[in-house]
N, C-alpha and C positions, 0 to 999 in steps of 0.2 A: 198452209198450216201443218197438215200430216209431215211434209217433207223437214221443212224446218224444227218439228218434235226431235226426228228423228237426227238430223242436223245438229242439235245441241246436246241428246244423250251422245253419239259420238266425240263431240268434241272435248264434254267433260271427262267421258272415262280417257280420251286420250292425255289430255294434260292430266289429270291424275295419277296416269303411271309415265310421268317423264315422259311424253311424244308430242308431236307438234301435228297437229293439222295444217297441210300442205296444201290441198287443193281442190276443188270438187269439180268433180265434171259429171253435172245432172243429177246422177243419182249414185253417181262414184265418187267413193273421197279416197285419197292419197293421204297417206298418216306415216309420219316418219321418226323415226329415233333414231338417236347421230351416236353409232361407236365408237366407243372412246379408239384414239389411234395414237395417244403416248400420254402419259402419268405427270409430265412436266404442264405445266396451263400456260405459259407459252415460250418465246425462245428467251425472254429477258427472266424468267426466273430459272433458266438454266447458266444462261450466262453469268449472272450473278450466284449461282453456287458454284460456277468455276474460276469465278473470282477469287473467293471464299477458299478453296481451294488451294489454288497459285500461292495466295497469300500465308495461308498454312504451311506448305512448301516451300516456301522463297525462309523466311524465317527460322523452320527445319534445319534447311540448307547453309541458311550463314552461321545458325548455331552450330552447327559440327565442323565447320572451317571451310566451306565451299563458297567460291564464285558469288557474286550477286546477281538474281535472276535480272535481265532488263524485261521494261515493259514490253517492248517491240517484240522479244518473244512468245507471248502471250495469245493464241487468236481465239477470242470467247465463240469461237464455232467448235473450236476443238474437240475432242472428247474428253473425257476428265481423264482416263486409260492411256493416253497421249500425253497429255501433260504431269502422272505423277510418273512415269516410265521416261521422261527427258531430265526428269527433277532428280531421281533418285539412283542410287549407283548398287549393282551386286543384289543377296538374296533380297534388301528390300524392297527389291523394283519388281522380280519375280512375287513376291509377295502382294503384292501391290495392285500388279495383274489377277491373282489370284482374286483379292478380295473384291477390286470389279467388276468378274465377270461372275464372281458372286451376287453382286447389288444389281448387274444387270438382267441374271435369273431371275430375280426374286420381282422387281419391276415388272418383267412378262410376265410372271403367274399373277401377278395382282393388275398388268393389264388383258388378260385372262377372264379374271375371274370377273372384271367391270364389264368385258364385254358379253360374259355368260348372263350377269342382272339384268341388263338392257336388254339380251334378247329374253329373257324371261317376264320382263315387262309390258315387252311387247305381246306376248302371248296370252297374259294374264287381261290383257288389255281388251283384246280379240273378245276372248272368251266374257269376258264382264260387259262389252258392246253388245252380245246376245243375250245374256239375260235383263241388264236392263232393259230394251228396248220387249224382250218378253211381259216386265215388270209393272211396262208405264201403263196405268191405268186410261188414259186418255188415250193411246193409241190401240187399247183395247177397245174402248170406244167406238172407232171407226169401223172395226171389224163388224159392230153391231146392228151400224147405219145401216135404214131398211135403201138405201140406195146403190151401196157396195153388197148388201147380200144378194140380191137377185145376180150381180155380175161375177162376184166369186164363191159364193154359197155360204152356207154359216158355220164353214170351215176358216174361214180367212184367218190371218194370222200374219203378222208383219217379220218379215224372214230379211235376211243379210247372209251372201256369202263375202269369206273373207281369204286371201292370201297373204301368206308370211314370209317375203323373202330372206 
């Protein structure tokens, strides 16, 4: 029963700020939150904004009197920096680049700044594990039990150390 109190204030304050309870081994639990590691949610809604892309470009291209792009040139792994830089001729390919590796600064500060919440969720998490578990009334309780005071004194007090990799 004490173990299990203590078991579901953990698990609640973890889902509460975004982490997953992983694992418990006896009186240790593994708690994880997953950092973000790119802004896209997966490779199909990447592919498809460089579809979107091509397609912007291909039409560009034959309204100013160029070539028709074929499909077969196309690889939606590509980078999007790649394909308006084959599409485009002179400063506005230079340009082009430009604004890319502008969109692609600006993606790293904002996957930056996602991975800075996450870990400050985690922390926030940490810290809100000790006071709840300071909080619960019922696990104050046990502290009181005249079977646990002779063995820890009428000191007790239900403690948790914690690491934040």
């Amino acid at each position: 029963m004490f173990v299990n109190k203590i078991f579901k204030i953990i698990h609640e304050v973890t889902k509460r700020w975004d982490g997953q309870p992983a694992k418990n081994y006896g009186e240790k639990y593994l708690l994880l939150w997953k950092m973000p590691t790119s802004l896209n949610k997966d490779g199909l809604a990447a592919a498809l904004e460089q579809n979107r892309a091509l397609a912007i470009a291909q039409e560009a291209n034959q309204t100013a009197g160029g070539p028709s792009l074929m499909a077969d040139q196309f690889n939606a792994t590509d980078k999007l920096a790649d394909v308006n830089s084959n599409l485009l001729q002179g400063g506005d390919e230079q340009e082009m680049i430009l604004m890319e590796m502008d969109r692609k600064a600006q993606m790293e500060e904002e996957l930056r700044e996602k991975r800075q919440i996450t870990a400050d969720k985690a922390l926030i998490s940490a810290v809100k594990i000790v006071v709840e578990l300071r909080r619960a009334s019922d696990l104050q309780a046990y502290s009181r039990h005249p079977k646990i005071q002779p063995k820890f004194s009428s000191q007790y007090r239900t403690g948790v150390t914690i690491g934040i990799h």
